[in-house]
N, C-alpha and C positions, 0 to 999 in steps of 0.2 A: 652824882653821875653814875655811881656804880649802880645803886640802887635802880637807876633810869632803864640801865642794861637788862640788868636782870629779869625787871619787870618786861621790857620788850620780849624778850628771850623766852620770858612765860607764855606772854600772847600768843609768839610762835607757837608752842606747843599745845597750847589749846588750840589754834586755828587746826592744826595738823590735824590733831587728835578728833575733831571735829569731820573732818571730809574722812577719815577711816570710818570712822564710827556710824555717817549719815549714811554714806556709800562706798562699801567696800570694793564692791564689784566694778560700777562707775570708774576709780581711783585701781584698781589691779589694768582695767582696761587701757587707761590711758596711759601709765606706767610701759604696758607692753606696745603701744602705740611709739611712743617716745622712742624705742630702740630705733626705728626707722629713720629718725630725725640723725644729719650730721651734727657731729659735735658743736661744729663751726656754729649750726645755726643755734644751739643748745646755749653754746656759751655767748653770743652774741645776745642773745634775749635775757638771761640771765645780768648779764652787763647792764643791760636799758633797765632790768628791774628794779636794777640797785642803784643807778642813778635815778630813775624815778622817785623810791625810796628814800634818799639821800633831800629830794629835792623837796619833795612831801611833808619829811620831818624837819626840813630848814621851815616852809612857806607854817608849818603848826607853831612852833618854837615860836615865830615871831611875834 
């Protein structure tokens, strides 16, 4: 299990590290885009991602 983590937690930061690296510029733009957004809707979408997330790695595991 811990192992499971870890390795997800790597993928993260390969994915990240990836969208820097392809397009920085891209990824600083939509960063300063984002200020615009309220929180509300920020953490609202954030929310859905992680139940998506959540529901993604139940339907794989299976």
């Amino acid at each position: 299990m811990t192992t499971d983590l870890l390795a997800a937690l790597c993928l993260v930061l390969v994915l990240e590290g990836l969208f820097l690296f392809i397009g920085p510029e891209t990824w600083k733009r939509m960063a300063a885009e984002m200020q615009a957004v309220p929180a509300r809707a920020l953490r609202a979408a954030g929310g859905m991602m992680v139940i998506a997330g959540l529901l993604a790695l139940q339907w794989v595991r299976s």
